[in-house]
C-alpha positions in Angstrom: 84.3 -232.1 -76.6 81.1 -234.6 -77.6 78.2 -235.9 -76.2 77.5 -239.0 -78.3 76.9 -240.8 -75.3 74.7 -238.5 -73.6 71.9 -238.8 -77.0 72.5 -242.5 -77.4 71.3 -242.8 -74.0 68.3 -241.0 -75.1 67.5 -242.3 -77.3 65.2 -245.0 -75.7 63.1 -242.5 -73.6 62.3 -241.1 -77.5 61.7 -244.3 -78.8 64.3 -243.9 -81.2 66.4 -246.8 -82.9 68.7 -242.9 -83.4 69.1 -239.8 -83.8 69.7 -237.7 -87.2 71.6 -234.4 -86.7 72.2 -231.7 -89.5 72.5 -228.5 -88.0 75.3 -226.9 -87.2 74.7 -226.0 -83.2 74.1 -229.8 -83.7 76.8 -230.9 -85.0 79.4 -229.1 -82.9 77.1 -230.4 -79.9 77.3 -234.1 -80.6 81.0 -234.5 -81.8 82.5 -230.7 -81.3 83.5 -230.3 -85.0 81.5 -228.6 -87.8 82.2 -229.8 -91.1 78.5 -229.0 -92.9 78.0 -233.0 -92.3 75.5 -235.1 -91.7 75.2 -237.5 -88.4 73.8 -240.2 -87.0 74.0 -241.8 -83.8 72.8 -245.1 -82.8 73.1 -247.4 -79.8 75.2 -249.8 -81.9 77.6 -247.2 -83.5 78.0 -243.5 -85.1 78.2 -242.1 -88.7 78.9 -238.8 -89.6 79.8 -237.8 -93.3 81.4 -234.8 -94.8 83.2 -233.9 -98.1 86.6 -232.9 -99.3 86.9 -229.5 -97.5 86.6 -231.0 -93.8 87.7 -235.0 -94.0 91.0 -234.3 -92.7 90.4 -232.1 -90.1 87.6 -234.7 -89.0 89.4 -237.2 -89.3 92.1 -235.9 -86.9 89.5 -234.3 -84.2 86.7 -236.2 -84.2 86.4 -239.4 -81.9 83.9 -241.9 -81.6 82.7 -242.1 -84.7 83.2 -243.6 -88.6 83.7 -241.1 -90.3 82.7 -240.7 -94.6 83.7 -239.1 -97.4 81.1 -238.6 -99.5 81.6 -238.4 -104.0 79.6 -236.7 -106.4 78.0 -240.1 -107.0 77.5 -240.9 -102.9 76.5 -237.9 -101.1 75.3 -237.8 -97.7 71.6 -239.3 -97.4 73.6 -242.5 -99.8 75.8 -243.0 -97.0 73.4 -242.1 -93.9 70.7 -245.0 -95.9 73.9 -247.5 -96.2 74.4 -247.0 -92.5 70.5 -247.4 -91.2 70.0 -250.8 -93.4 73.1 -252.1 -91.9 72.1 -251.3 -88.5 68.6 -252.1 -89.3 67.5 -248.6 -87.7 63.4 -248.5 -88.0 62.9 -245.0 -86.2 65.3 -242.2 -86.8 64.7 -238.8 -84.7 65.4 -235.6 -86.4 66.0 -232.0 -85.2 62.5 -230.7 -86.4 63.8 -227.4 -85.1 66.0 -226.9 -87.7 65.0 -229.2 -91.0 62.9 -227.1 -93.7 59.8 -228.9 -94.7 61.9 -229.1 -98.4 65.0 -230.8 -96.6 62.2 -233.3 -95.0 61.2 -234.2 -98.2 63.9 -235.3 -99.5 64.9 -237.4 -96.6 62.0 -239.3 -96.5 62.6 -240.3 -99.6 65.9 -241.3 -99.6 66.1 -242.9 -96.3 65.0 -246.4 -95.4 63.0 -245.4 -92.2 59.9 -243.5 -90.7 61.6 -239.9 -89.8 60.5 -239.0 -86.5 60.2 -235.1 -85.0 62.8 -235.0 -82.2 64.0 -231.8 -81.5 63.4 -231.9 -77.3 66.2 -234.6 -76.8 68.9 -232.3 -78.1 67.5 -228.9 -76.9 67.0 -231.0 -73.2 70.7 -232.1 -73.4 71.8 -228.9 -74.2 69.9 -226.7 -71.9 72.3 -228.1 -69.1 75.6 -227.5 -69.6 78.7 -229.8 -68.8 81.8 -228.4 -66.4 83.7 -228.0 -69.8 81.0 -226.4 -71.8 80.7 -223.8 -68.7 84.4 -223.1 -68.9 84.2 -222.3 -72.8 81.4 -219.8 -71.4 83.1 -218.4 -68.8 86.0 -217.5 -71.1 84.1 -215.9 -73.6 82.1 -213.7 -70.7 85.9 -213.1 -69.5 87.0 -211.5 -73.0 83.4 -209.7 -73.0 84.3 -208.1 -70.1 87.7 -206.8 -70.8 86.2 -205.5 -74.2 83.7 -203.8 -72.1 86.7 -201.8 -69.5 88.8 -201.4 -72.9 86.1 -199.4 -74.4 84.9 -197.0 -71.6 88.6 -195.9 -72.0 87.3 -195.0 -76.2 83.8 -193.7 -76.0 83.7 -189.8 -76.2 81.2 -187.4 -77.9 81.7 -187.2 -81.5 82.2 -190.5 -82.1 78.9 -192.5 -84.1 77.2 -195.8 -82.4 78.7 -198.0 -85.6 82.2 -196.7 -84.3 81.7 -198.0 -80.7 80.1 -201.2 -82.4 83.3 -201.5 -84.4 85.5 -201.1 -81.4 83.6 -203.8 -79.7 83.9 -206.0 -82.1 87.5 -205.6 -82.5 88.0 -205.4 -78.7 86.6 -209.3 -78.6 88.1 -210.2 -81.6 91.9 -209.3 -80.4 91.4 -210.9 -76.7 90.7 -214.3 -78.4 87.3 -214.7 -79.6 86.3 -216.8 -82.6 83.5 -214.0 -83.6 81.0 -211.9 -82.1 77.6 -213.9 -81.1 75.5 -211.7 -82.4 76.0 -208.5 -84.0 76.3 -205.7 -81.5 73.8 -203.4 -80.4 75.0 -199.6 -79.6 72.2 -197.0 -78.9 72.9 -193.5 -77.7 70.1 -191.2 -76.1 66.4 -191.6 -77.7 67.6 -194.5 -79.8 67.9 -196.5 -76.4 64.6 -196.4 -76.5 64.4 -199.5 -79.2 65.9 -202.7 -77.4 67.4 -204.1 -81.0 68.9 -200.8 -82.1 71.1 -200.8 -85.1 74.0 -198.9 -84.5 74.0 -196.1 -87.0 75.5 -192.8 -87.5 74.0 -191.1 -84.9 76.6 -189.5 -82.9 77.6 -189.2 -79.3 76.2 -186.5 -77.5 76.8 -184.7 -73.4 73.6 -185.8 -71.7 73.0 -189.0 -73.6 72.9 -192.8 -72.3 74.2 -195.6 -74.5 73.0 -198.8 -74.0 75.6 -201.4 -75.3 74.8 -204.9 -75.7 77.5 -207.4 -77.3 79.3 -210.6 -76.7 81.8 -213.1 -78.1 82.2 -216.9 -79.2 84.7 -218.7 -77.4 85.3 -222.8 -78.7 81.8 -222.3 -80.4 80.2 -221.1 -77.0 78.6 -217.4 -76.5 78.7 -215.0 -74.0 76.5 -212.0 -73.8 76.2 -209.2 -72.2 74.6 -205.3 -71.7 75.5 -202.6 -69.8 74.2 -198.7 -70.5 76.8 -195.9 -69.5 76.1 -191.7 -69.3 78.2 -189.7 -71.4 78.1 -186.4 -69.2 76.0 -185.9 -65.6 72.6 -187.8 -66.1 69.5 -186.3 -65.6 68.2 -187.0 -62.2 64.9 -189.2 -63.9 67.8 -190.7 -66.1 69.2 -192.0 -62.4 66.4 -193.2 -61.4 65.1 -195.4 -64.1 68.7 -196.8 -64.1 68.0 -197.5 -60.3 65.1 -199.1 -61.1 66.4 -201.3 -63.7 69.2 -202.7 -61.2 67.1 -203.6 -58.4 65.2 -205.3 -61.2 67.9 -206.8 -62.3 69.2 -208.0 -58.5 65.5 -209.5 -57.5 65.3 -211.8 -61.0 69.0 -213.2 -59.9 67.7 -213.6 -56.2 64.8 -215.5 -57.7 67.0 -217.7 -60.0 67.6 -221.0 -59.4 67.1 -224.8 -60.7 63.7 -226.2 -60.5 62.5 -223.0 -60.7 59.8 -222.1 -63.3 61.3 -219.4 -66.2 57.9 -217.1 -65.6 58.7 -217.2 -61.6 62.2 -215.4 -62.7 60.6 -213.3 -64.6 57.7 -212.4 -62.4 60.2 -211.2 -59.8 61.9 -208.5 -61.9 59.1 -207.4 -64.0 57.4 -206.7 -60.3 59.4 -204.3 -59.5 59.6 -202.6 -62.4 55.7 -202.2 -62.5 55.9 -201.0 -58.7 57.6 -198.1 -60.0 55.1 -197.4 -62.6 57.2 -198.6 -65.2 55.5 -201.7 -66.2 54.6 -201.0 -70.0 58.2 -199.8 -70.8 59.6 -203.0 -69.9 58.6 -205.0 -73.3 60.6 -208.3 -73.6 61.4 -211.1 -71.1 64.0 -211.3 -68.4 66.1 -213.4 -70.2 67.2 -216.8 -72.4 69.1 -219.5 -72.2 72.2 -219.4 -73.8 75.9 -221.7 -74.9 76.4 -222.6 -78.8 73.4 -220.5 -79.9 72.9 -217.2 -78.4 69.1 -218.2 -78.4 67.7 -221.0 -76.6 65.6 -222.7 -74.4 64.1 -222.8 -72.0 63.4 -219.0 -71.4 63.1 -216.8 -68.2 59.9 -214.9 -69.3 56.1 -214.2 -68.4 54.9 -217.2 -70.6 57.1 -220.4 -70.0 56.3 -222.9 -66.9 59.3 -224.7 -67.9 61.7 -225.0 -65.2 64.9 -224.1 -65.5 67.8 -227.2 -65.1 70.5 -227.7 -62.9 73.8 -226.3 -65.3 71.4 -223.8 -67.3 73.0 -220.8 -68.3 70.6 -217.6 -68.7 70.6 -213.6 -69.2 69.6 -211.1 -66.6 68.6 -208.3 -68.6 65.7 -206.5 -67.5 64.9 -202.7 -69.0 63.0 -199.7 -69.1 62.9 -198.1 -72.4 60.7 -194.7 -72.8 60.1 -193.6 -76.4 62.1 -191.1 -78.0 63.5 -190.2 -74.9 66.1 -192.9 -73.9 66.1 -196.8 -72.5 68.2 -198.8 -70.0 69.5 -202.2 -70.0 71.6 -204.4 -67.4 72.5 -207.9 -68.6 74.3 -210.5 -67.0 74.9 -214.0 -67.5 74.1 -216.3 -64.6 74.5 -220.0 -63.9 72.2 -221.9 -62.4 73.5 -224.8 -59.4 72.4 -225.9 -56.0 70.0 -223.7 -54.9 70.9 -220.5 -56.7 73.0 -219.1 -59.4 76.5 -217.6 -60.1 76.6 -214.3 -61.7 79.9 -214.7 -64.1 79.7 -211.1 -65.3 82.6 -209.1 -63.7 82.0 -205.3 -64.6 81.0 -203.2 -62.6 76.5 -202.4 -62.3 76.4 -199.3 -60.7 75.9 -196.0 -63.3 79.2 -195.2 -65.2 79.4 -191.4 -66.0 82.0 -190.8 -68.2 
């Protein structure tokens, strides 16, 4: 999986002679290998360099490009500089998203070119995703799911958050994926209340929702995903709030679709939330954008009149969390086409008493 030729043809509407990439979300965008390199793509050709711990791999999976090995007396930026006077490159982009102002520094002076800040031609690219980018999604939402119906079958009273976390993780991990996108979130009764909970040792209780949020990497691509289950016959405010938090949930996904600003997505959940009175105990935004980075743009929330592309992949998680008393969250993962959006999250939304 690259995309050199998507940037290169980029590269004009930038005004870039190319495009310098360092990251690591970058890298495995552009050439679908990570080998802490450093690459550059041009219209006339593509450099990437990378040192004695990745050459041979490189060498056997990536395509498209001359690949480097660089020495302790020619590292990267000697190479990348041989490569830009030979092409006679006079504006290089660079991911200003990612580059310290230290990095920067040294670039500029070691590169024979004016450095320019180029950031929205990757996250563009990268905010639609490709058929086989979606299927590298859809798998890792398939193993998040099974983890999901594997551990309902483990959660019990006694247990603490960081051993549900742990059997998460390992749930993923032994279904196929790489690693877990982000590190899990498990939050039992008044702990639900705080939407990044750290699962800790506080232990599983009759009465008690537990909001768990987790996913998995599949060939570098995340899933994500939340779902919050009772342990024991909810109270009957606990049931509504939940109910509350799913129609929420099912008017953002009704309002989804390309072309379609990110605060318009959001404006349709949030409203029925605050219809219910609920309105300052829902604190974050709908949802994000999603694929190598669990993170990015462009968002579904109040403040962003971007609109969202055709092939976007974004999270559906609206929630009500009231302090010290308990929260609820219900994410999905939808993808945005024609003139609305698939929901590829397979368990089940309605409340699971256990």
């Amino acid at each position: 999986m690259n995309h050199l030729t998507e940037i290169a043809q980029k590269l004009p509407e930038y005004g870039l002679d190319a495009m310098l990439i360092a990251s690591a979300p970058g890298e495995r965008y552009a050439i679908g290998f990570h080998g802490e390199g450093l690459l550059l793509v041009s219209r006339s050709g593509v450099h990437y360099s990378t040192d004695g711990r990745y050459i041979e791999a490189a060498r056997t999976q990536i395509s498209g490009a001359a690949i480097a090995l660089i020495s302790p007396s020619r590292g990267h930026l000697a190479l990348a500089g041989d490569f830009i006077r030979a092409n006679r490159l006079e504006k290089v982009g660079f991911e200003s998203g990612y580059l310290s102002v230290d990095a920067l520094e040294r670039y500029q002076k070691a590169l024979p070119c004016q450095l320019v800040p180029a950031q929205g031609l990757l996250s563009g690219l990268r905010a639609s995703k490709d058929p086989e980018e979606l299927h590298a999604i859809r798998q890792a939402q398939k193993i998040t799911d099974l983890a999901f119906k594997e551990v309902l079958n483990f959660i019990r009273p006694g247990l603490t958050e960081q051993e549900v976390a742990a059997r998460l993780v390992y749930e993923m991990l032994r279904r196929g994926g790489e690693r877990v996108s982000f590190d899990p979130i498990v939050a039992a009764g008044p702990n639900g209340s705080k939407p990044h909970a750290v699962p800790g040792q506080t232990t599983l209780e009759a009465g008690m929702f537990i909001t768990m949020d987790f996913g998995c990497m599949w060939n570098g691509y995340c899933s994500d995903m939340t779902r919050t289950v009772a342990l024991g016959q909810p109270t009957q405010e606990m049931e509504q709030v939940y109910d509350i938090v799913l129609q929420a949930q099912q008017a953002g996904i009704a309002a989804a679709r390309p072309g379609v600003a990110g605060r318009e997505v959001d404006a349709a959940a949030r409203a029925v939330i605050e219809k219910a009175g609920y309105g300052p105990y829902f604190s974050h935004s709908f949802g994000h954008s999603l694929g190598l980075e669990i993170h990015e743009q462009p968002c579904a929330a109040a403040t962003v009149d971007t609109l969202l592309p055709d092939g976007a992949v974004i999270s559906a998680e609206p929630g009500i969390y009231l302090p010290g008393r308990f929260g609820v969250r219900i994410e999905d993962l939808l993808i945005l086409h024609g003139d609305g959006c698939e929901d590829i999250t397979a368990s089940p939304k309605h409340l699971i008493v256990l």
